[in-house]
matplotlib code that plots the C-alpha trace (Angstrom):
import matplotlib.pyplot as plt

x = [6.2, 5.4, 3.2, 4.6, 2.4, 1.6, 0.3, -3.0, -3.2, -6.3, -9.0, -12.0, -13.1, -14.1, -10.5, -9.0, -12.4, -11.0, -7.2, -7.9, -9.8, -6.3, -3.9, -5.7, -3.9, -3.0, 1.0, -0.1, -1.4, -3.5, -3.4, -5.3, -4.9, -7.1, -4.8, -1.1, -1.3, -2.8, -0.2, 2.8, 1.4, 1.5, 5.3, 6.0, 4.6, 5.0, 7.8, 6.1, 7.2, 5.3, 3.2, 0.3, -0.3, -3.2, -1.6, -4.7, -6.3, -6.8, -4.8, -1.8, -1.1, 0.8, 3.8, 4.3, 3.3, 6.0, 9.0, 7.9, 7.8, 11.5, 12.8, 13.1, 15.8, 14.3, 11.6, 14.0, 13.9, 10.4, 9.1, 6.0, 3.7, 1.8, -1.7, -4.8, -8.6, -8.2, -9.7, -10.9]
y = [-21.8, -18.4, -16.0, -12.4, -9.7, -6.7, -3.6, -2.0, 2.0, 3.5, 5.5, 4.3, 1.1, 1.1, 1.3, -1.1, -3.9, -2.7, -3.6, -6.6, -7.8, -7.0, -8.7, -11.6, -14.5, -17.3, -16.7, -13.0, -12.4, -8.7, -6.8, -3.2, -0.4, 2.9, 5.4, 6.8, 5.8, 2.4, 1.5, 2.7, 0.3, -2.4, -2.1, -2.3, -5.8, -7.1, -7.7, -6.9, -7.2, -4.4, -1.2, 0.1, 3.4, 6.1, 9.5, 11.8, 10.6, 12.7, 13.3, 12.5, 12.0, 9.1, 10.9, 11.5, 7.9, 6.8, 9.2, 7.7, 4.4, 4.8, 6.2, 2.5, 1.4, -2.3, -0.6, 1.2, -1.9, -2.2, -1.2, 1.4, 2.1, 5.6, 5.2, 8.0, 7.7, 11.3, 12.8, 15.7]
z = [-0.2, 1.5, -0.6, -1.3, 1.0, -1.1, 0.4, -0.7, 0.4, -0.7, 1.7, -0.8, -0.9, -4.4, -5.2, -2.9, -4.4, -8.1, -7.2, -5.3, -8.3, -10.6, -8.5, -7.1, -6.9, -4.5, -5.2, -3.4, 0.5, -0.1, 2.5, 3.1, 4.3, 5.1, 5.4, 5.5, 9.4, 8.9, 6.0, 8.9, 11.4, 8.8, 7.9, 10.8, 11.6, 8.5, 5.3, 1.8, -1.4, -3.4, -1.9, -4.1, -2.3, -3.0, -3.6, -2.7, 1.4, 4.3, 6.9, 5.3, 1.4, 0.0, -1.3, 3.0, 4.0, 1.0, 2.6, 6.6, 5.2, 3.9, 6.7, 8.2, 6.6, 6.6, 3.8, 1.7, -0.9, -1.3, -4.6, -4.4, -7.0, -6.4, -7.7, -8.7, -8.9, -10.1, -13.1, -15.1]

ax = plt.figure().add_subplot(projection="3d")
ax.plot(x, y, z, "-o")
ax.set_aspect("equal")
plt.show()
């Protein structure tokens, strides 16, 4: 049976080692991205089932690399979860 690909978008490592460590599991194939461009690349080589995507990285933030990523209409299903390391 083919594992479900879920994208991991976060620029520090920290984060992407804290959600790897969440979700995995062998049904799953993680795969990571850097940034907003990196993430872009990746859809379009690859199907996934689920984004987790950073909101805060440089160059550009993941509320943009969410509205690019929709503008394929092959992406427009995928479910995307925005995540924060921000606090106060």
């Amino acid at each position: 049976k083919k594992k479900a690909s879920i994208l991991l978008v976060d620029d520090t490592p920290a984060n992407i080692l804290a959600l790897r460590a969440v979700l995995d599991c062998p049904h799953y194939d993680l795969v990571e991205a850097k940034t907003g461009f990196e993430a872009l690349r990746w859809c379009e080589e690859r199907e996934f089932a689920l984004i987790v995507l950073d909101v805060k990285m440089p160059g550009m933030d993941g509320f943009e690399t969410a509205r690019r990523i929709k503008e394929n209409t092959k992406n427009t299903d995928i479910p995307i979860i925005f995540v924060t390391a921000t606090y106060r």
